[in-house]
C-alpha positions in Angstrom: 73.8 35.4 6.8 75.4 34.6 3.2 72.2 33.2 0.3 74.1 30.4 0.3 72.9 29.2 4.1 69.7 30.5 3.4 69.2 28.6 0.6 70.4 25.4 3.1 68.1 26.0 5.4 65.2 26.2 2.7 66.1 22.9 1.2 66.3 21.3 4.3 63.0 22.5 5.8 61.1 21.2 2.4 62.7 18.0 2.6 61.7 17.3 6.5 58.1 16.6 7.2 56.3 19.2 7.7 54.9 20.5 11.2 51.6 21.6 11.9 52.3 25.7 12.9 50.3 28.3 13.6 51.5 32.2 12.3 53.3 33.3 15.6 55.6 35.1 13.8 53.4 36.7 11.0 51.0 38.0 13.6 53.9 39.9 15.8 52.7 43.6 15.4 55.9 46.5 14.8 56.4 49.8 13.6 58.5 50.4 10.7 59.9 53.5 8.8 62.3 53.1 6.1 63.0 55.2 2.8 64.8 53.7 -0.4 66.5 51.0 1.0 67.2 47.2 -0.8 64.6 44.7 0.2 66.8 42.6 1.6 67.8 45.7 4.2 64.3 46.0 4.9 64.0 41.9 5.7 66.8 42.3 7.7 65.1 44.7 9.8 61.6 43.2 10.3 63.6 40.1 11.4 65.7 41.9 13.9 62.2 43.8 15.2 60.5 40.7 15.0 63.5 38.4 16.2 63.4 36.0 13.7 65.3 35.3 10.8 63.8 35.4 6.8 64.8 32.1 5.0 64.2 32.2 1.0 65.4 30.9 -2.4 68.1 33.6 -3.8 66.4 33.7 -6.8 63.0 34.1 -5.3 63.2 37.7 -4.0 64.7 40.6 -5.6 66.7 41.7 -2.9 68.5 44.4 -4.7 65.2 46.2 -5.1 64.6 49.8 -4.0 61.6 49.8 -1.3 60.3 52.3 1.0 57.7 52.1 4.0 56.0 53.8 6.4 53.7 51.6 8.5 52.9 52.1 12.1 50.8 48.6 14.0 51.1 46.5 11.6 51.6 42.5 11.7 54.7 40.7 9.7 52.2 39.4 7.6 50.8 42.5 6.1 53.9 44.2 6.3 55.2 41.3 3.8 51.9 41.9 1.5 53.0 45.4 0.9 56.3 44.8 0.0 56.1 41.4 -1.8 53.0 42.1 -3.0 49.3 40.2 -1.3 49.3 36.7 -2.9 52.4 36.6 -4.3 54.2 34.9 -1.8 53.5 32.4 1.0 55.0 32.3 4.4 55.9 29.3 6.0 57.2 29.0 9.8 59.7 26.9 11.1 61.0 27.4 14.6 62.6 30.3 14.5 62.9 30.5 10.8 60.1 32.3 8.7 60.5 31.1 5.1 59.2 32.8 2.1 58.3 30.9 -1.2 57.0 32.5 -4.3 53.7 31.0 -4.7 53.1 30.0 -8.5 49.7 31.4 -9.9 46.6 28.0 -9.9 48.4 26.0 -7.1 47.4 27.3 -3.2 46.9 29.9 -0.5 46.4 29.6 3.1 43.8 30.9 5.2 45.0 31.5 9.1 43.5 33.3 11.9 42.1 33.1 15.5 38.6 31.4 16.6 37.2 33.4 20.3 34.3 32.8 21.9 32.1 36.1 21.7 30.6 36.4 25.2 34.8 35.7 27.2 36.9 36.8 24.5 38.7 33.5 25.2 40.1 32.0 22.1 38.8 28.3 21.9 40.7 25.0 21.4 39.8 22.2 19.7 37.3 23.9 17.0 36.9 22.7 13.3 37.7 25.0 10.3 36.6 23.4 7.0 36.1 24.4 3.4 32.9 22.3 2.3 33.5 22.2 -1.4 37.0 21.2 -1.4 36.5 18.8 2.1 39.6 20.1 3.4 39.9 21.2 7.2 41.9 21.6 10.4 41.8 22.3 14.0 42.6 25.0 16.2 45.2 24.5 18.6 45.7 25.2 22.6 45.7 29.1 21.8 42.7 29.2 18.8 45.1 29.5 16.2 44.1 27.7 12.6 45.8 27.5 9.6 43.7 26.3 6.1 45.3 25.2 3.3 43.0 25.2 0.0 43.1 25.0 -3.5 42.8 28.5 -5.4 41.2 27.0 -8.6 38.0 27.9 -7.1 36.8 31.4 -6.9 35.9 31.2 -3.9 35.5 29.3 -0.4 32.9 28.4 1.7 34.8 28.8 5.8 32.3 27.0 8.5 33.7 26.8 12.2 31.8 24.5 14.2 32.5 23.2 17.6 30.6 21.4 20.1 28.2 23.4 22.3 28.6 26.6 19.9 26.7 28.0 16.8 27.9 27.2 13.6 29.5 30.0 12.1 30.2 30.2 8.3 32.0 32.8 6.0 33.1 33.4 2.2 35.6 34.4 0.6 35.4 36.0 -2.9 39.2 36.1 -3.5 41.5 32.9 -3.5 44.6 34.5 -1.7 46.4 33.8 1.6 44.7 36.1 4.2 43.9 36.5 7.5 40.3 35.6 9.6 39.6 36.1 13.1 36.3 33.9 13.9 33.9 35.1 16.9 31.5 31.5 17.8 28.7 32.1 20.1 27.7 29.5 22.4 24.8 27.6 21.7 21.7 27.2 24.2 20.4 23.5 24.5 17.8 22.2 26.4 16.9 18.3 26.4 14.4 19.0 23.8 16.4 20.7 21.4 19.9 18.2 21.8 20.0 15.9 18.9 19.8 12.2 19.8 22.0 9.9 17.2 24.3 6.8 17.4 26.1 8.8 14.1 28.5 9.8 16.7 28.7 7.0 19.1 31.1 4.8 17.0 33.9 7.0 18.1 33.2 6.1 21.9 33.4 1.9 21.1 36.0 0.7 22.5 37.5 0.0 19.0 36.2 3.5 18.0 38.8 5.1 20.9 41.6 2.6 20.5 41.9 3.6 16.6 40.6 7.0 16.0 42.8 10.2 17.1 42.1 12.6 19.4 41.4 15.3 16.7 39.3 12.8 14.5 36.6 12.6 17.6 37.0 16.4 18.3 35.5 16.8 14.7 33.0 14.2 14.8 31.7 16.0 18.2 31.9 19.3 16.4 30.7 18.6 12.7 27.5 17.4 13.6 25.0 19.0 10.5 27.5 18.6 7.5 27.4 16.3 5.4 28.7 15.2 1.4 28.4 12.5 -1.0 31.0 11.4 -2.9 31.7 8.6 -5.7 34.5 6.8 -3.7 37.3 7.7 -1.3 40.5 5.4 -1.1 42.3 5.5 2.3 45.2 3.9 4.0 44.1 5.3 7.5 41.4 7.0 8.6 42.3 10.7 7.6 45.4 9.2 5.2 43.2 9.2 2.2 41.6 11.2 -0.7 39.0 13.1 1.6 42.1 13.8 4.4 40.4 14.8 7.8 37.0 15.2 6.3 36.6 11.8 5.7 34.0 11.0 8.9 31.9 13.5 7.0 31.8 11.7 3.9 29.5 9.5 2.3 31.0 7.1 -0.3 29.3 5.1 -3.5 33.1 3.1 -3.1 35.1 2.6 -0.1 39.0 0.9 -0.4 40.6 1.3 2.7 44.0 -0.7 2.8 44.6 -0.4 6.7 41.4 1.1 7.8 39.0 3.8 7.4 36.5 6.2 8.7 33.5 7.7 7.1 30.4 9.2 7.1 28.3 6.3 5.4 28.6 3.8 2.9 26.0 3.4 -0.4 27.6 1.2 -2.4 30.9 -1.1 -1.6 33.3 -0.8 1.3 36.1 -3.2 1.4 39.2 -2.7 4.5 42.3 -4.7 5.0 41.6 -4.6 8.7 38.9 -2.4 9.4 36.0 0.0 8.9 34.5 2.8 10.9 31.1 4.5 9.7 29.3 6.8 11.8 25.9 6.6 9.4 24.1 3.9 7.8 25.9 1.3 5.4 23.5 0.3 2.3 24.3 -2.8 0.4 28.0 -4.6 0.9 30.7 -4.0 4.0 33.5 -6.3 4.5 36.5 -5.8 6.6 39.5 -8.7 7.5 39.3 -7.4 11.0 36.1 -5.9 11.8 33.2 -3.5 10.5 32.0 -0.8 13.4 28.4 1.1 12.0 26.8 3.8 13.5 23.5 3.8 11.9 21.8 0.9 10.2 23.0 -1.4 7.8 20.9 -3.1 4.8 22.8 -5.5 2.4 26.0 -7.6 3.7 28.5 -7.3 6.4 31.3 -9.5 6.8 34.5 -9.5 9.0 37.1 -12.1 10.2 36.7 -10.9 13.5 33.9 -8.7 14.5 30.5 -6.6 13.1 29.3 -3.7 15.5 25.8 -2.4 14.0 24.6 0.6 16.6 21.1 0.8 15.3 19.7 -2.3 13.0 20.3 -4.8 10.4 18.5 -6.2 7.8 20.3 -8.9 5.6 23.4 -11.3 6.3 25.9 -10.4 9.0 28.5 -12.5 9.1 31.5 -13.1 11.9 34.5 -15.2 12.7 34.0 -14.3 16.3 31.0 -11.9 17.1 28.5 -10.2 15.9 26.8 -7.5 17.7 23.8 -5.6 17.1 22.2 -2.6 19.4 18.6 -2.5 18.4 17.3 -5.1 15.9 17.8 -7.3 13.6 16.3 -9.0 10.8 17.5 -11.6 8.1 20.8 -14.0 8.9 23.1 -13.4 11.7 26.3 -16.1 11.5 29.3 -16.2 13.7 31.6 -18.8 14.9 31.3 -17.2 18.9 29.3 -15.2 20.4 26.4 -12.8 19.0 24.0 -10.2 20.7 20.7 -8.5 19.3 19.7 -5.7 21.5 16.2 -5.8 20.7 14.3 -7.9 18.6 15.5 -10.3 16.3 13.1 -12.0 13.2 15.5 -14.5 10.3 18.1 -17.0 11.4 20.7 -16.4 14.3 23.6 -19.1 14.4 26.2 -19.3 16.4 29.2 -21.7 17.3 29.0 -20.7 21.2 26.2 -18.0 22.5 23.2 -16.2 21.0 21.3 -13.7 23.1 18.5 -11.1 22.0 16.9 -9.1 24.8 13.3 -8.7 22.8 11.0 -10.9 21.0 12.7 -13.8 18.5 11.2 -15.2 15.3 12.7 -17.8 13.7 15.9 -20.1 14.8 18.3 -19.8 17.0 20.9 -22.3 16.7 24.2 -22.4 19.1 26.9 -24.8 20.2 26.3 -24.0 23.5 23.5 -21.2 24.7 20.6 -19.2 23.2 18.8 -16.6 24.6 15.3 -15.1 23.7 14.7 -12.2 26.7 10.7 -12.3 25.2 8.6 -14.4 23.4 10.3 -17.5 20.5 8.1 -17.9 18.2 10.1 -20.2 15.9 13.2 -22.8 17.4 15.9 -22.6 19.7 18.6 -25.3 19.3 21.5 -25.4 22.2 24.5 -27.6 22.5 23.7 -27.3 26.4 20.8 -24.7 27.3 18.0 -22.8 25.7 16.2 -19.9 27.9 12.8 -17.5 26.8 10.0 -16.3 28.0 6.8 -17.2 26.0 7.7 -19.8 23.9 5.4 -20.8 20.4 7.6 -23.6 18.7 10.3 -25.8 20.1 13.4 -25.7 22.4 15.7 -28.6 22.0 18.7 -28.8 23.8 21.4 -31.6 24.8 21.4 -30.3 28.3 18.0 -28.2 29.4 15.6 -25.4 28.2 13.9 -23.4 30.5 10.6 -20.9 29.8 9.6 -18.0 32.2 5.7 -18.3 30.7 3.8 -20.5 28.5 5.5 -23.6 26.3 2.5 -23.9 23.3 4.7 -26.2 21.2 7.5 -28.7 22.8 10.4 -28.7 25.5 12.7 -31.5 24.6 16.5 -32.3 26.2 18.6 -34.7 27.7 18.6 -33.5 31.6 15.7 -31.4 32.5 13.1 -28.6 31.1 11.3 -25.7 33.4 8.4 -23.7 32.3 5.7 -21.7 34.0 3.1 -23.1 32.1 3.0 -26.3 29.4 0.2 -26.3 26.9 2.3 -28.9 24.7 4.6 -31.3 25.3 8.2 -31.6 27.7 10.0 -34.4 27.0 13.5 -34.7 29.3 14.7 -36.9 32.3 13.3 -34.1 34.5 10.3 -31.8 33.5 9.3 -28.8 36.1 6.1 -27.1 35.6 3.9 -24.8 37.5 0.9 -25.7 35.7 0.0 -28.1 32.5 -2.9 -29.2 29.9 -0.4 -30.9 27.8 2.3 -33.6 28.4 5.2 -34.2 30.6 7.6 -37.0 29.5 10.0 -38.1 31.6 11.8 -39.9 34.7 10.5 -37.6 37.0 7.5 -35.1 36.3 6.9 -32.1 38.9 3.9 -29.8 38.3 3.6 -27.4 40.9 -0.5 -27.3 40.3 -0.9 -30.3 38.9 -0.9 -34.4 39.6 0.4 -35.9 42.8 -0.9 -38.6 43.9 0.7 -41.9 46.3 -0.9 -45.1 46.1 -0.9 -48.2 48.0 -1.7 -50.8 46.2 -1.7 -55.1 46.3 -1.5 -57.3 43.3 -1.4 -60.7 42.1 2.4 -60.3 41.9 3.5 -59.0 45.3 1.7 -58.3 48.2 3.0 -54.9 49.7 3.5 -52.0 46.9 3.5 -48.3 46.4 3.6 -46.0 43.3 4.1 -42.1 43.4 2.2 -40.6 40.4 3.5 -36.6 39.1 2.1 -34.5 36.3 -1.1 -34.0 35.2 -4.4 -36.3 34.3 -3.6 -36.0 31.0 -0.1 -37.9 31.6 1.5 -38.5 34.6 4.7 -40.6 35.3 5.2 -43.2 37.8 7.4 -44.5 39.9 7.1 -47.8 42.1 8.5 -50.1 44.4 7.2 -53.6 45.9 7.9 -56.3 47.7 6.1 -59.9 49.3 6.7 -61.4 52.9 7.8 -65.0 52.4 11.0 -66.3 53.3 12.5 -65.5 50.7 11.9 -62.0 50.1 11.0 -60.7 46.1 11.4 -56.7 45.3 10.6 -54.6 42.3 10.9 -51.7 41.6 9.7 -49.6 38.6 8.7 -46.8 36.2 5.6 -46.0 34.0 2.9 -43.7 32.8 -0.7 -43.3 32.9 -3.7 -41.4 32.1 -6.8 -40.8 34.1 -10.1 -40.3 32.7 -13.0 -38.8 34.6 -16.6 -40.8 34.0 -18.4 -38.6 36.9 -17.3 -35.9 39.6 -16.4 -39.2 42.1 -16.0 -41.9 39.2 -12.8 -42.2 37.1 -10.9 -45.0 34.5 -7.3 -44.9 35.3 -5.2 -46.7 32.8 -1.4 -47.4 33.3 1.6 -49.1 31.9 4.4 -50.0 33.8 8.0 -51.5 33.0 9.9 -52.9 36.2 12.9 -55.0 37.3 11.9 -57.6 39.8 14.3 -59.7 42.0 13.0 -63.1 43.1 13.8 -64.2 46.2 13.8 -67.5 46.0 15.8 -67.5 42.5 17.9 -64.7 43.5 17.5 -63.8 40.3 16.7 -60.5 38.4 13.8 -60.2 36.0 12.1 -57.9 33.7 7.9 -57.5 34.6 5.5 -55.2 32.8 2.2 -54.4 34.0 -0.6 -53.0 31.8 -3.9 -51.6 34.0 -7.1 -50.5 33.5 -8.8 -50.1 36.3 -12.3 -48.0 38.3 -11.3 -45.4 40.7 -13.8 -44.2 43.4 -13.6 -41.1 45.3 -15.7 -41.2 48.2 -14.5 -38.1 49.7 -11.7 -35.3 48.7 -8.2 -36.6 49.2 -9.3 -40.8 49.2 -9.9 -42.8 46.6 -9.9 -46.7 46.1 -9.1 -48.5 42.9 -8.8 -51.9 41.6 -9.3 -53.5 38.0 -7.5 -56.7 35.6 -3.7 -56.2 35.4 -2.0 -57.4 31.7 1.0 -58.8 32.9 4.5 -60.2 31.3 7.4 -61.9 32.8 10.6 -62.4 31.5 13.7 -64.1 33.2 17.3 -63.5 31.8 18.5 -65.6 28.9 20.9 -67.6 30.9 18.0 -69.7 31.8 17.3 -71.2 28.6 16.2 -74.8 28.2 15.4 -74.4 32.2 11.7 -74.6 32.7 10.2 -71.3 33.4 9.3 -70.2 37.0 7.5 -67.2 37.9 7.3 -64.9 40.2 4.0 -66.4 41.7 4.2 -70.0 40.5 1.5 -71.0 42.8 -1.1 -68.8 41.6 -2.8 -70.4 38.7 -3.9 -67.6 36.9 -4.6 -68.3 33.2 -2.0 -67.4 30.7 0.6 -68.3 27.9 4.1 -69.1 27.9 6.3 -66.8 25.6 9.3 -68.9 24.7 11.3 -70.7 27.3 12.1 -67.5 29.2 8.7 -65.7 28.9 5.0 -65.9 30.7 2.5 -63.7 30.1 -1.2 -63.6 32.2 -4.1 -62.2 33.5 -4.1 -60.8 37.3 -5.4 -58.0 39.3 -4.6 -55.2 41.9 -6.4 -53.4 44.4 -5.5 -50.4 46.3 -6.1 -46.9 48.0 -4.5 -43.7 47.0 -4.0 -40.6 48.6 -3.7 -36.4 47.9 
């Protein structure tokens, strides 16, 4: 073939990018026995042997030279060395070309070879091949082959080969020239006592961690697991498309600038992302990312993403989140995000969040949400729900606009708009409905249930209306009450009622029982509706369990609707005479009494 197509075919294969090949031509093995014959004779004859064909710069080779050689078993490559001279030249494959380039003295050499495992003599896949100094490395294809491009300003390299489940292997090389290595890796022997337990290389099995991280980026992390560098900064526009190449998840940087993304080993210092960052280690001081910020270890200082944080071990500082924030162990300082956040552990600082919040361990300090907070143990500090607050021991407050519920003890308060639930209250529940198993502090509300605490049902008569009954929940301390009554005349009056009272023991079978009452009472004869309250103290008597008979002066006030102004007042009992005072034209208020039994 004329120079003039070779030289073609060289400038086209530097322009194109360039492939990642392994030497299957170089390692072909041939006899070969010329005498004084031109170099480019001799070319042509390892290409025809080898069937391949040499592709080089004109003015690179001296093809008019005079060679002679007498090799028997030898491979292209070192066939090439003897006549070109070693580390002169280096030797590039492309299809079915094998180009030759004079390689300038200070610039590179390659390092190629085979990795085999030493019990099979199988040649193994997927293993890393890295020079430490320089953090450049690669990966051995489906048939073990590797090729290692590295600077030769150094006099000499430091060659590990590490893959998962094997011994680390490690070799040097004194002399910066391309040659040839074949690496025998022994497997490893692990028991569960000896395999290394880490979330350093977890972050490449998030879901984020698979959906933006190559295949061979989490063959490496699985296989480089006891290497590690510090570096000043790195500057990325990918992970693996910046100034530490495919050694960046084994990096740790003072100053991280990814402009896409990136992927390192750990962060001590700034790391700022376009869209997002990956870290297998521990971030220490600031992290922020437009998209989202994914850390393996733990992370002290400031993390920030428009989207999403991922800390797989703890965080202690601010954490901040346009959507969610999620942390696996614990977490201590300020959590903010405008959806959903998750502590997998304990949590002790400020959690707010503009929909959920849920930790699985203990909780000190606020939670606030739009909608739900969660404390899986004890709150010792406030939750604050748009709709529902839910703990175990609880040492503070719940507040919520729909209900809070407590699997053990409430010291402090329950307070929300529908209904609170706790095991037991040794504070205060205030809510429409309050559900307790057990009390020794207040219930509040429309309707009090406590499972092991104050029910009683009276029957009672008073000065008002003949016929009533009152049902009493929640403990002596407080209960609530609910009543109805009602006379027989012929024109029937009702009532019917809420209130709270207190009952104080004097003696085991003597008590004071004090109670207030508001009610709406319907006269009959009027047939009108009315407002009556009722304050009681009265002596109740327990002559045996389960019975006991009251009775005492009843504080009562009557007021009829303002429509009846400048009528003259009528009350409910007109008849009665009991001594009293009017309170405007629409108001009475006087002295009565009630008697009664109650019951449970």
């Amino acid at each position: 073939m004329p120079a003039k197509i070779y030289t073609y075919i060289l400038l086209l294969v530097l322009l194109l990018p360039a492939p990642t090949l392994f030497a299957q031509q170089l390692n072909k093995v041939m006899d070969l026995h010329l005498s004084k014959k031109p170099l480019a004779e001799v070319l042509k004859t390892i290409g025809k042997k080898g069937s391949f064909t040499f592709s080089y710069m004109s003015n690179a080779i001296p093809e008019d030279s005079i060679v002679s050689i007498n090799v028997d078993n030898k491979t292209v490559r070192q066939i090439l060395d003897l006549l070109l001279g070693e580390g002169n030249y280096q030797y590039k494959e492309y299809g079915n070309y094998l180009i030759l380039q004079y390689k300038p003295p200070g610039a590179y050499f390659y390092v190629t070879g085979v990795v085999t495992d030493k019990q099979t003599g199988q040649r193994v896949s997927n293993a890393s091949v890295y020079e430490r100094h320089q953090l450049i490395s690669t990966i051995t294809n489906n048939d073990g082959y590797y090729r290692l491009r590295l600077r030769d300003r150094y006099p000499a390299a430091a060659i590990s080969v590490s893959k998962d489940l094997y011994n680390d292997t490690a070799l040097l090389l004194l002399t910066a020239q391309d040659q040839e290595i074949n690496v025998t890796i022994s497997p490893a022997v692990r028991t569960l006592s000896t395999i290394e337990v880490t979330g350093y290389s977890t972050v490449e099995k998030t879901w984020f961690g698979r959906l933006l991280l190559s295949s061979r980026e989490k063959a490496q992390s699985m296989n480089i697991r006891q290497f590690f560098a510090d570096k000043p900064y790195q500057v990325s526009l990918a992970p693996s498309l910046g100034t530490h190449g495919r050694m960046s998840g084994q990096v740790v940087n003072k100053f991280s600038l990814n402009v896409l993304g990136g992927y390192t080993a750990g962060v001590d210092g700034v790391e700022i992302a376009g869209g997002f960052n990956i870290v297998k280690k521990d971030v220490d001081k600031v992290q922020v990312a437009g998209l989202l910020n994914i850390t393996g270890g733990k992370m002290h200082g400031v993390q920030i993403a428009g989207m999403h944080n991922s800390v797989l071990d703890s965080v202690s500082g601010v954490q901040v989140a346009g959507i969610s924030n999620i942390v696996t162990s614990t977490q201590h300082g300020v959590q903010i995000t405008g959806g959903i956040q998750y502590v997998g552990k304990s949590a002790n600082g400020v959690q707010v969040a503009g929909l959920v919040t849920r930790t699985e361990g203990k909780v000190e300090g606020l939670q606030l949400s739009g909608g739900f907070n969660s404390a899986g143990d004890s709150l010792h500090g406030a939750q604050i729900a748009g709709l529902f607050n839910k703990g175990a021991e609880i040492h503070g407050a719940q507040i919520a606009a729909g209900c809070n519920i407590a699997k053990g003890t409430v010291k402090g308060a329950q307070i929300a708009a529908l209904f609170n639930k706790a095991h037991r209250v040794e504070g205060v529940q205030i809510g429409l409905v309050n559900i307790a198993d057990s009390t020794t502090g207040y219930s509040i509300g429309l309707i009090n249930i406590v499972k092991h605490g104050y029910h009683k049902l009276s029957m009672f008569s008073t000065d008002v209306l003949p016929l009533n009954v009152a049902w009493k929940s929640g403990s002596r301390q407080l209960y609530s009450i609910l009543t109805a009554g009602m006379n027989f005349e012929d024109k029937a009056s009702f009532l019917v009622g809420y209130g709270m009272g207190r009952e104080m023991e004097l003696r085991p079978k003597l008590s004071v029982i004090t109670e207030f009452m508001i009610s709406t009472l319907q006269m009959g004869r009027e047939n009108e509706n009315s407002q009556y309250y009722r304050l009681t103290g009265s002596l109740m008597y327990k002559p045996f369990k389960g019975v006991a008979i009251f009775g005492g002066p009843v504080f009562s006030m009557h007021f009829r609707d303002e429509n009846t102004e400048g009528k003259p007042y009528v009350g409910p009992r007109p008849g009665a005479g009991y001594p009293g005072f009017n309170i405007g034209n629409t108001g009475r208020g006087w002295l009565g009494w009630q008697l009664g039994i109650t019951i449970f």
